[in-house]
C-alpha positions in Angstrom: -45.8 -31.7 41.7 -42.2 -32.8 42.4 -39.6 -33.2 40.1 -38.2 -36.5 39.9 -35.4 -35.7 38.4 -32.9 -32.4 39.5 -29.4 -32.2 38.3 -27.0 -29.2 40.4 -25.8 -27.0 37.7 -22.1 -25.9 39.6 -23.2 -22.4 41.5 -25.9 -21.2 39.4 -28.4 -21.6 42.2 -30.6 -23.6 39.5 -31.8 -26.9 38.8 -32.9 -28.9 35.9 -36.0 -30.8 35.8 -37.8 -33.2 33.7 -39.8 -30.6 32.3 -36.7 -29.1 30.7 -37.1 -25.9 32.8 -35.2 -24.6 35.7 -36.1 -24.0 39.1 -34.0 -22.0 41.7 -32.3 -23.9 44.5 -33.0 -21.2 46.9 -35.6 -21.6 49.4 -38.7 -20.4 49.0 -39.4 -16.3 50.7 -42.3 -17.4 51.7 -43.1 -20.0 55.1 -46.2 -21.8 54.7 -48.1 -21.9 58.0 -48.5 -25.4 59.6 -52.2 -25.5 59.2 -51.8 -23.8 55.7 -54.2 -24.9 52.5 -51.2 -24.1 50.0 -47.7 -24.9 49.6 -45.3 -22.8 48.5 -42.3 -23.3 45.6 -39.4 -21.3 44.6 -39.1 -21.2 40.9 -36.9 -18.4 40.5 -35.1 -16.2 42.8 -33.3 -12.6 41.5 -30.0 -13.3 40.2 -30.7 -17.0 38.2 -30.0 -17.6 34.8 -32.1 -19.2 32.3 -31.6 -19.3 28.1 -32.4 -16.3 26.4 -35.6 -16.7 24.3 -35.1 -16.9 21.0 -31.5 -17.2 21.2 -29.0 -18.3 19.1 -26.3 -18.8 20.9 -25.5 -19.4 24.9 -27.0 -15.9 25.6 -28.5 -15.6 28.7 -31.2 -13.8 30.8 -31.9 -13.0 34.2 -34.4 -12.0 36.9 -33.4 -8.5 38.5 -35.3 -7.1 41.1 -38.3 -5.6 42.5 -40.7 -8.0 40.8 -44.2 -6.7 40.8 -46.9 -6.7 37.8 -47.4 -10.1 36.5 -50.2 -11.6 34.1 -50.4 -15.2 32.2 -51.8 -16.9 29.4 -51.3 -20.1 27.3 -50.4 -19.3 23.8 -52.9 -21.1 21.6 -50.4 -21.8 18.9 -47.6 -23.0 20.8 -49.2 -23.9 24.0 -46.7 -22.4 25.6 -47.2 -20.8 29.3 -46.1 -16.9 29.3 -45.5 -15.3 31.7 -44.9 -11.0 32.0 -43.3 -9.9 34.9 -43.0 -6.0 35.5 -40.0 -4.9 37.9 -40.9 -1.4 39.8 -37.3 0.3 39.3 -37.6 3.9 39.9 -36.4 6.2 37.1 -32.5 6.5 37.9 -32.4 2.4 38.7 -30.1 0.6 36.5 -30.0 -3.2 35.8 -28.7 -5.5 33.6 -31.5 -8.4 32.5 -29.3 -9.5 29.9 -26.3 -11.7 31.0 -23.2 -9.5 30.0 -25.0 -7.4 28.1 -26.8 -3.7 27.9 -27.3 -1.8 30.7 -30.9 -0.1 31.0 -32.8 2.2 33.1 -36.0 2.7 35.0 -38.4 0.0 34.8 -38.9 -2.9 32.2 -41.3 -5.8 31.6 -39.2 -9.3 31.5 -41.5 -12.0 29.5 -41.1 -15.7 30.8 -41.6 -19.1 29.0 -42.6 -21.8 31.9 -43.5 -25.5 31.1 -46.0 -27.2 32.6 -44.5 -27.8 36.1 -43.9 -23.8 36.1 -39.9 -24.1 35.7 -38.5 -21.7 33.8 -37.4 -22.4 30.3 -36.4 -19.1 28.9 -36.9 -15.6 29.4 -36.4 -12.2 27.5 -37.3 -8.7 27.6 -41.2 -8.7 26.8 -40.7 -5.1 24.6 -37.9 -3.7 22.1 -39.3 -0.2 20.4 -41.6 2.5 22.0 -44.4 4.3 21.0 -46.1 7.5 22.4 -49.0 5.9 21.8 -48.6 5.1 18.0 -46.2 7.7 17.0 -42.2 5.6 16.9 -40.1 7.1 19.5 -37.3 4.5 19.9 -36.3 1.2 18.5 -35.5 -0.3 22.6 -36.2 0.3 25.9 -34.6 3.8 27.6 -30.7 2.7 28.7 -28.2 4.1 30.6 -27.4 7.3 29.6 -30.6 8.3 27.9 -32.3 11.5 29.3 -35.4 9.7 30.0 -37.3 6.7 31.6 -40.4 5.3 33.3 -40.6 4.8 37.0 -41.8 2.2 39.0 -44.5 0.0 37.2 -46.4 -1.3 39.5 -49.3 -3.8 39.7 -50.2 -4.9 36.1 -53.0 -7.6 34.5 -52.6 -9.4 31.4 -55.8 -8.8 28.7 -56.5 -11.5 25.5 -59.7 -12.7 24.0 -61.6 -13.5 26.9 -61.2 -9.4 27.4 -62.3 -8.7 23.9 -59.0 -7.9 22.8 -57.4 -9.4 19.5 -54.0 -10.2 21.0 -52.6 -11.1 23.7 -51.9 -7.6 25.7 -49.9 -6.9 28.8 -50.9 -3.3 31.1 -48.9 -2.2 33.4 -48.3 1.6 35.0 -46.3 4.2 36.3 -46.6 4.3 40.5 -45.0 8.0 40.7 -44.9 11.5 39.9 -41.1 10.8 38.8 -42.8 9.8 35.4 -41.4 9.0 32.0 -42.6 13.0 30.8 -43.8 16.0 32.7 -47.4 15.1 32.4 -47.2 12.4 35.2 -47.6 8.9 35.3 -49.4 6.5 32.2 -49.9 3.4 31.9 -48.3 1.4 29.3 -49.4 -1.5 26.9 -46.9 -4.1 25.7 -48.3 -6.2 23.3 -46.2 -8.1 20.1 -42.7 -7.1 21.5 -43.5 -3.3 21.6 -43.9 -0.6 24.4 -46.8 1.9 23.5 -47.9 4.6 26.2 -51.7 5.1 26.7 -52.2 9.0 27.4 -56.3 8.3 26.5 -56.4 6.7 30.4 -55.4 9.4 31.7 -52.2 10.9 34.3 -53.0 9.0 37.3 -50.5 7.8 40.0 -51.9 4.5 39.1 -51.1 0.9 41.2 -53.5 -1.6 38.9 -55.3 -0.9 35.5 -57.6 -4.0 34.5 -59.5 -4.7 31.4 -63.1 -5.9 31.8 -63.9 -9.2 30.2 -67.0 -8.5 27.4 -67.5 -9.0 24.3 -69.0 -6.1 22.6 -67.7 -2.9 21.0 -66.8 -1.3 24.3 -63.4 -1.5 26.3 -63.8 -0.9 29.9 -60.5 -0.2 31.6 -60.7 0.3 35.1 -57.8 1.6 37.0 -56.7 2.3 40.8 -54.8 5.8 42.0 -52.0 4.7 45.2 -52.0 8.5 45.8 -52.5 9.2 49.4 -56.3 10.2 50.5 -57.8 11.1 48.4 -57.3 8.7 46.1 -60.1 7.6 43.3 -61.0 4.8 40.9 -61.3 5.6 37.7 -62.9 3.9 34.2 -61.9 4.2 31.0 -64.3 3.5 28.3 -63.0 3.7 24.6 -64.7 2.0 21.3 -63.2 -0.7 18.8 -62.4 1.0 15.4 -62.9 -1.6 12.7 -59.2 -0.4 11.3 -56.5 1.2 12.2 -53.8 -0.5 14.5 -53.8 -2.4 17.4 -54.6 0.5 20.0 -57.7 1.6 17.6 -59.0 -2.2 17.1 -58.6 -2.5 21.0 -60.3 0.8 22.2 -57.6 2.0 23.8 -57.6 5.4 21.9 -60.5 8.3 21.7 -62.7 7.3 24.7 -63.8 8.6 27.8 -62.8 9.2 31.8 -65.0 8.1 34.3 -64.8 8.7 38.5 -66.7 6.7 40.5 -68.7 8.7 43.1 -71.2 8.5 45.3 -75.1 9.1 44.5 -78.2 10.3 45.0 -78.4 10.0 48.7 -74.6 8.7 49.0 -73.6 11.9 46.6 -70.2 13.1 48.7 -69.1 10.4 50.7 -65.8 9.2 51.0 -63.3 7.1 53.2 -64.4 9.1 56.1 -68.0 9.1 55.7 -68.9 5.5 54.4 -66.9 3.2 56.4 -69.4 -0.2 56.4 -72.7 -1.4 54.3 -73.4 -0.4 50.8 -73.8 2.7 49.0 -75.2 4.1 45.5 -72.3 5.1 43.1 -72.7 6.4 39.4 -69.2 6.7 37.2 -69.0 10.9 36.5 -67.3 11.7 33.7 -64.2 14.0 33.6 -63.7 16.2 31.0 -60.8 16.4 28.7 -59.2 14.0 30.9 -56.1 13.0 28.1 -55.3 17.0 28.1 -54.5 16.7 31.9 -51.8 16.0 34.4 -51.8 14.4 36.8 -52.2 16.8 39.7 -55.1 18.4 37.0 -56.3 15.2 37.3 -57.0 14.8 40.9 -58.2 18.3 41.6 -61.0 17.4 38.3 -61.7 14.2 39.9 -62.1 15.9 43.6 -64.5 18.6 41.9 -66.9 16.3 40.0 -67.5 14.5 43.3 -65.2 11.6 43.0 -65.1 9.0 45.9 -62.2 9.5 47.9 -60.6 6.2 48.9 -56.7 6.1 51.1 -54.7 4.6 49.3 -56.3 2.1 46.1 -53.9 -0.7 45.9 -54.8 -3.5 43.7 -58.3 -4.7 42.0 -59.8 -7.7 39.9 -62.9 -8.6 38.2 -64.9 -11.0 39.6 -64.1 -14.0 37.4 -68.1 -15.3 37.9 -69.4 -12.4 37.0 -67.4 -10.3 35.4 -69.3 -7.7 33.7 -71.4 -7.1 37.0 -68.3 -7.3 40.0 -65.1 -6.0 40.8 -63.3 -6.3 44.2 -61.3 -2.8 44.9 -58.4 -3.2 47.5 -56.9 -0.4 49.8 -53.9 -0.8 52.2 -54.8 2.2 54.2 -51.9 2.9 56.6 -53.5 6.9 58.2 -56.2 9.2 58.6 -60.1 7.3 57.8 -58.9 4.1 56.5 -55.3 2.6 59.0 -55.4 -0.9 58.0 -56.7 -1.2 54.9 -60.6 -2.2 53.4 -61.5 -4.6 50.9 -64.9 -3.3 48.7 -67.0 -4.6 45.9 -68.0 -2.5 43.2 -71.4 -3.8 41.0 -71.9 -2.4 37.7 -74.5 -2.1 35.2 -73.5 -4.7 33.0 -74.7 -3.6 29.5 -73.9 -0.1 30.6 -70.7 -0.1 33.5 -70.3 3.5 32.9 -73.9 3.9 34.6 -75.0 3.5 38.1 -74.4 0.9 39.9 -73.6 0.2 44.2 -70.5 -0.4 46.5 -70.4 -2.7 49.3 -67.7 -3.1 52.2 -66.3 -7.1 52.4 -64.4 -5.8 55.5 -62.9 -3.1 56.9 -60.0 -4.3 58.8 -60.1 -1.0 61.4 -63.5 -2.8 62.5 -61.8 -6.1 63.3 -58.3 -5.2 64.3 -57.4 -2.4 66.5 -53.6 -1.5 67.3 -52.3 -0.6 70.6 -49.9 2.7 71.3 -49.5 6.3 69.9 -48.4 6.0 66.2 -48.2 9.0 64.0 -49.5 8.7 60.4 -46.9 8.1 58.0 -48.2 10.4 55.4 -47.1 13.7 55.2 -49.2 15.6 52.5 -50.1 17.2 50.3 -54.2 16.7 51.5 -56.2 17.6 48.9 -59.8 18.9 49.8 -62.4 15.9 49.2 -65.8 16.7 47.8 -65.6 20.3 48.8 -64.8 19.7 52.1 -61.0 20.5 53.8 -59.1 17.7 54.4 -57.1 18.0 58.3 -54.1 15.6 58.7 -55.6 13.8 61.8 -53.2 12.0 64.9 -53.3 8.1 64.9 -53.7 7.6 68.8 -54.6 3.6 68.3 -56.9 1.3 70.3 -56.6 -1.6 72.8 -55.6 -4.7 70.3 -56.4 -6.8 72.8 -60.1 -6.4 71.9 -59.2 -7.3 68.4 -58.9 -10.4 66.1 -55.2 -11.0 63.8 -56.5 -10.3 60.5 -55.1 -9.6 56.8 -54.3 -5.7 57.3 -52.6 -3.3 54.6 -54.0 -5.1 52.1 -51.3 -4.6 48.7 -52.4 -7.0 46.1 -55.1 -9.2 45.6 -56.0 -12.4 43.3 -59.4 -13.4 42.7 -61.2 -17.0 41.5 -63.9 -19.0 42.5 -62.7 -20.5 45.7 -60.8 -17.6 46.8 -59.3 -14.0 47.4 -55.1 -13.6 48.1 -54.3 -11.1 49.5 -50.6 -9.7 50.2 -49.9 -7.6 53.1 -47.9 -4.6 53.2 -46.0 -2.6 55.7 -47.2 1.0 57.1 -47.0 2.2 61.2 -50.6 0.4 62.0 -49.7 -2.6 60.0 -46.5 -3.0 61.9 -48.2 -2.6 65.4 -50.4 -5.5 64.1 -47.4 -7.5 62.7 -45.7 -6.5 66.3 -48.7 -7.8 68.5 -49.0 -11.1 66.9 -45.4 -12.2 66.9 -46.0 -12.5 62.8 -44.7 -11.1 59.6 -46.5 -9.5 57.3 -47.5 -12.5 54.8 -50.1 -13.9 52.5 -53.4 -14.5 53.5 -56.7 -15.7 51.7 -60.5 -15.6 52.0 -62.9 -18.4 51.2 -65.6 -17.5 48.9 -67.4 -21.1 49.6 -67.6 -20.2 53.2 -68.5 -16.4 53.6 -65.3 -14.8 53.0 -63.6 -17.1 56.4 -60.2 -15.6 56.6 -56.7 -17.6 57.1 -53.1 -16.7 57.1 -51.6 -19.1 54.6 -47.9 -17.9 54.9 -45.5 -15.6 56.2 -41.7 -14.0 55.0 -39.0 -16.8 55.4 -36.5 -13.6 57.0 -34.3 -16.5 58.9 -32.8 -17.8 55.7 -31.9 -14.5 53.9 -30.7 -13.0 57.3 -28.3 -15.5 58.0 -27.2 -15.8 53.9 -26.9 -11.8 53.5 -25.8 -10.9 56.7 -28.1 -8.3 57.2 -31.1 -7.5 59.9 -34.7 -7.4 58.5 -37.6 -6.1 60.1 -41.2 -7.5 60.5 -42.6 -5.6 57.8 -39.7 -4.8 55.3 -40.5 -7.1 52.6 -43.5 -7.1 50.2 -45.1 -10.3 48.8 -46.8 -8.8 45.0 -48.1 -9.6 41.8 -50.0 -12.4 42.8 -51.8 -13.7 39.7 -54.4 -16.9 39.7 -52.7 -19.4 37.1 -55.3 -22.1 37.4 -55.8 -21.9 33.3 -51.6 -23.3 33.2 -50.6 -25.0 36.3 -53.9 -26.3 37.7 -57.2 -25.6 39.7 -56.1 -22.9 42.4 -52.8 -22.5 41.5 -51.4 -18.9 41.7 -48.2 -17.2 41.0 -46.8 -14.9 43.8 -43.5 -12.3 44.0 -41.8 -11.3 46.9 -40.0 -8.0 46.5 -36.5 -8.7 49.3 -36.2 -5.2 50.0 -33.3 -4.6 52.6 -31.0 -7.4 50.8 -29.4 -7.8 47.8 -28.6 -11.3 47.1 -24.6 -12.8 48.2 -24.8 -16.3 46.3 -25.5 -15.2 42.8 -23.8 -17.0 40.2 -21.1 -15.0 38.5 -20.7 -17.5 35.6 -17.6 -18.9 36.2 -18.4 -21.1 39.4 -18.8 -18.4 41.8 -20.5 -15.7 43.1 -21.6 -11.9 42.7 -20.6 -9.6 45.8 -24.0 -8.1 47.5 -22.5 -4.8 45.6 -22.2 -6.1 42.2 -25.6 -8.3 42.8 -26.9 -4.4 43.2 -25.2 -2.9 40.0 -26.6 -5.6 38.0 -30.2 -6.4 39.8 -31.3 -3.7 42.4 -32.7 -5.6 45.3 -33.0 -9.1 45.9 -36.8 -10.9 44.9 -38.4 -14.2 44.2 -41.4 -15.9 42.1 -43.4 -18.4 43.3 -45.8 -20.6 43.0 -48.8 -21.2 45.5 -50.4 -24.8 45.0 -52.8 -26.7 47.1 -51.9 -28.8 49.6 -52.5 -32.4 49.0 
């Protein structure tokens, strides 16, 4: 919907509309394609300024950089849209959400108030004090200075009573080893302004962690590793205490840790082995899995016969059915799996931590093929999958002329009746697609009405910020993220997207006083240039 109403605010690169929210004036990152089915808006690009929730005063806050985790829900009381936005800083990453205010390090979870339209009325850090787990261990988030810090949380979903939970909950995880403690990388749950850790999930170099929607006394967590190949999924089943606080009500202390394998007949197989069709799969428990790291982790989940995946990016439950489907997501980029697969996992639905099967939607190696000699970008360590050693093979590529442009590298996914989004990313095979086609990497989606028909809705709008920054970008450099399906607020097929401007930091945003930050102090105080967006059908 278009405002009918925008007032220019001097140089703060923000407009009012009759909602009472603000939208950026900065083009939107992303270029629908002419034939597209969506439109795309800007609504807030890094650097913008909105009210501070909550505040008193004229206080202000900010969108720094590197957005990435997002989930949504309507409060019931106020009917308010919220929105929670994770930005993937790494550890030693300072930024400055609050206009003129602290400094803080590593990543943070920013919590948005939208109207109706999706312009931005205020925002605010989403969490003040932190817990490990439930024992107090600061009263705000790690800032400059401090000795520690989380790095790089990553894809996130949002959990409320549809979930079972008895609040509205936001998870979102640490993406590398460079991890708030020496045990490796949690995940996190933010939930009534407070940070708490969740060590019962597990140390896993984790990219999405999602709660399944039931109703019972279980709370099934299932959660992706972005660790090279192999990488595994993993489930976390924990049960509702009756008291205690809000990690006991919700399950999220005391339970169990689940790999998903192959079996019976499938018993073994991995990336390499199952490549197309369906398999069996069970869910093998792993013992003691909250008194491991995270490299303990791996080797335990390699040893009980875990699946070995390259590379688990993003997943989602499927929203008609969720207690029986979930869609699993790899980008690929070397070795089995170069451009990325998209699975379906079906569960037992009384029982998810049973047997169950695995089929492949596609398996983008099988419909695009890149041309020349490209080495794989990964490096090592290879871990030894199922028993069997693990050789670092040479990508030589394939004649892409016998191929088909396709969604490759596949980084985040969102899921609803009508359709699949998928976000690519960039790795050597994805770029040699990107290359071929003349494209960028972009956004594409699959229609569920029509047997998963593929269409590239959008691509990277590089012209703009080029010319504004001064700076050279390359096909793959930036990552569109965190795409959420906000049909429940905005209307049916509505999602919200990020776009993570990496190469750039932003030279036209507003200093305050009528002007603008340099690109260097746009870095001190935000990272990297990014945008949010919304994705709306086109009329």
């Amino acid at each position: 919907m278009k405002n009918n109403l925008a007032i220019l605010l001097g140089a703060t690169s923000l407009c009012a509309s009759v909602f009472g929210g603000f939208k950026t004036t900065e083009p939107a990152y992303l270029d629908a394609q002419p034939m597209a089915d969506f439109d795309f808006e800007a609504l807030m690009t890094t650097g913008d300024r909105v009210p501070m929730t909550g505040a008193t005063g004229s206080e202000e806050y900010t969108m720094v950089g590197i957005p990435d985790a997002s989930g949504i829900y309507v409060d019931p009381v106020t009917g308010e849209n919220i929105m929670f936005m994770a930005h993937e800083l790494t550890s030693g990453t300072t930024s400055q959400p609050i206009v003129d205010g602290d400094t803080y390090i590593g990543s943070l979870v920013s919590r948005w108030v939208l109207d109706d339209d999706a312009s931005i009325v205020s925002g605010g850090l989403a969490h003040q004090s932190l817990y490990m787990e439930n024992a107090f261990y600061s009263p705000e988030p790690p800032k400059a200075g401090d000795g520690t810090s989380f790095t790089r949380f990553c894809s996130g979903s949002f959990a409320g009573p549809a979930h079972g939970m008895d609040r509205p909950i936001f998870i979102t995880n640490e993406e590398s080893t460079d991890s708030f403690d020496a045990q490796g990388p949690q995940s996190v749950a933010i939930f009534d302004g407070e940070m708490h850790t969740l060590p019962a999930l597990g140390r896993v170099v984790r990219e999405n962690t999602v709660v399944q929607p039931r109703r019972d006394r279980y709370t099934v967590v299932v959660s992706s590793e972005d660790g090279g190949f192999p990488s595994y999924v993993y489930m976390y089943v924990g049960t509702k205490a009756r008291r205690g606080n809000a990690l006991d009500k919700n399950g999220f202390t005391g339970g169990k840790v689940y790999v998903l394998g192959g079996s019976n007949g499938d018993a073994g197989k991995n990336a390499s082995t199952f490549t197309d069709g369906s398999i069996n799969v069970e869910w093998i428990e792993v013992p003691n899995a909250a008194s491991l790291d995270a490299s303990q982790m791996k080797l335990k989940a390699d040893e009980v016969g875990g699946y070995g995946f390259v590379r688990v990016e993003d997943m989602e439950f499927d929203p008609q059915d969720p207690t029986r489907r979930l869609f699993v997501a790899t980008t690929g980029g070397y070795g089995p799996n170069r451009l990325g697969r998209l699975y379906e996992v079906h569960f037992n639905p009384r029982m998810p931590w049973s047997t169950g099967s695995m089929e492949v939607i596609y398996n983008a190696d099988q419909i695009v093929t890149p041309g020349g000699s490209i080495q794989d970008a990964y490096t090592g360590p290879y871990y030894s999958v199922n028993g069997g050693p693990e050789v670092q093979p040479e990508y030589t590529g394939y004649n892409i002329d016998n191929g088909t442009n396709f969604a490759v590298s596949i980084d985040n996914i969102a899921v609803n009746d009508n359709y699949i989004v998928i976000c690519e990313d960039t790795n050597s095979p994805a770029n040699a697609v990107y290359a071929k086609y003349g494209r960028n990497g972009g956004v594409w989606t699959l229609d569920r009405n029509n047997d998963y028909a593929a269409k590239f809705q959008s691509q990277f709008n590089l012209d703009y910020v080029e010319a504004r920054d001064n700076v050279s970008l390359s096909a793959g450099r930036w990552e569109a993220t965190g795409v959420i399906d906000a049909s429940t607020a905005f209307g049916p097929d509505t999602f919200l997207i990020e776009i993570q401007a990496h190469g750039t930091d932003r030279t036209n945003a507003p200093d305050g006083m009528g002007g603008y930050l340099s690109s260097s102090e746009a870095n001190t105080r935000f990272a990297e240039d990014g945008q949010l967006l919304i994705m709306r059908p086109r009329l």
